[in-house]
Kinemage of the C-alpha trace (Angstrom):
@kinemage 1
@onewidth
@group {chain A} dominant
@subgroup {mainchain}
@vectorlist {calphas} color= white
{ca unk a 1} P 46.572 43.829 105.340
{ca unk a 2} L 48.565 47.041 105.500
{ca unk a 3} L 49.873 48.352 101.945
{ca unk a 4} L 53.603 47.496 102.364
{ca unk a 5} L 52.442 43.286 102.978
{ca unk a 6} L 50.994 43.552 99.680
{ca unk a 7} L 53.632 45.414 97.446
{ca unk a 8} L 56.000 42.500 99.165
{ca unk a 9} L 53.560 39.734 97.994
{ca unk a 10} L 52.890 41.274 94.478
{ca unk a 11} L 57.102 41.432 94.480
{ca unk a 12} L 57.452 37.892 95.894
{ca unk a 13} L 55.312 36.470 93.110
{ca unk a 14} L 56.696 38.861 90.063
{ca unk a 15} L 59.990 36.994 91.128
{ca unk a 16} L 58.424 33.895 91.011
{ca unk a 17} L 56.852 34.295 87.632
{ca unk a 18} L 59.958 35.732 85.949
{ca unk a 19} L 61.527 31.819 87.571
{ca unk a 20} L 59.291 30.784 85.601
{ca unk a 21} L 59.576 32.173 82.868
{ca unk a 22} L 63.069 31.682 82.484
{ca unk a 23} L 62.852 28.409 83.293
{ca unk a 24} L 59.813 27.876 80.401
{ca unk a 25} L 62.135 29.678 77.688
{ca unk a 26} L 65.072 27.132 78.498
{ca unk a 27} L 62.578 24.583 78.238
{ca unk a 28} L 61.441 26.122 74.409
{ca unk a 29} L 65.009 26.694 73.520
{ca unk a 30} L 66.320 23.173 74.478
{ca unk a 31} L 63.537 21.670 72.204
{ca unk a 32} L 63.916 24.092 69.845
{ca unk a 33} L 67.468 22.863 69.347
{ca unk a 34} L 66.420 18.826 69.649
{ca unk a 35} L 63.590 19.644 67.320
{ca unk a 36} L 66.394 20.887 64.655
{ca unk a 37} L 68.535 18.009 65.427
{ca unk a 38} L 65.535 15.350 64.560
{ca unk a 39} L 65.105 17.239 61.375
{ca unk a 40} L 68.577 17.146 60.285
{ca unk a 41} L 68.564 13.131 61.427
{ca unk a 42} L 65.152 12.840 58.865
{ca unk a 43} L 66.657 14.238 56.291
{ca unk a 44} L 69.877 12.342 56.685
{ca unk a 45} L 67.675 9.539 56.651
{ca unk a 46} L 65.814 10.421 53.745
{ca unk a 47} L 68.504 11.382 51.896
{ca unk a 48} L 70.235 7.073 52.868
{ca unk a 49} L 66.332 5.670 51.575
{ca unk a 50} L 66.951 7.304 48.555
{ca unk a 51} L 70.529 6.649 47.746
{ca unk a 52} L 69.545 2.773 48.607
{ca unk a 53} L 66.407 2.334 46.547
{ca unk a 54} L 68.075 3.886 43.381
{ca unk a 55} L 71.066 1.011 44.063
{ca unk a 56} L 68.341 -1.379 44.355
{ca unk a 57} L 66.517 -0.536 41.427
{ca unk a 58} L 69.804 -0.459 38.970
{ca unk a 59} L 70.076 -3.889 40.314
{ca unk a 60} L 73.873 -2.739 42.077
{ca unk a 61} L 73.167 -4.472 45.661
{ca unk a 62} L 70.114 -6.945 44.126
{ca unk a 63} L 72.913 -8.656 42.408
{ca unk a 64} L 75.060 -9.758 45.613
{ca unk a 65} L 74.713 -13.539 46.804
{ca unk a 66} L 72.767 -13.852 50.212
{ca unk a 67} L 75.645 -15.099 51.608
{ca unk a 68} L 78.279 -12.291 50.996
């Protein structure tokens, strides 16, 4: 294999590699962003667990008939 073949492989996968690459770092930022998302929703939900067990326990929503 002359020298030239072999700088044009080496260059064929380098371009391959920085695909890659770019590809893996959309990958990272895209969960990245759905990992922040899931936090905010946890924290939301948190936050709604909270509100409803200090109702419960001041006896606000206890008090309502079943049937309402």
């Amino acid at each position: 294999m002359e020298q030239q073949e072999r700088i044009d492989q080496l260059e064929t996968r380098l371009m391959q590699v920085e695909d890659l690459l770019e590809a893996l770092n959309l990958t990272v930022f895209r969960q990245q962003e759905q990992l922040a998302r899931m936090v905010r929703q946890l924290t939301d939900l948190g936050a709604r667990v909270t509100a409803t067990t200090d109702i419960d326990s001041r006896g606000g929503a206890a008090d309502v008939p079943p049937h309402y």
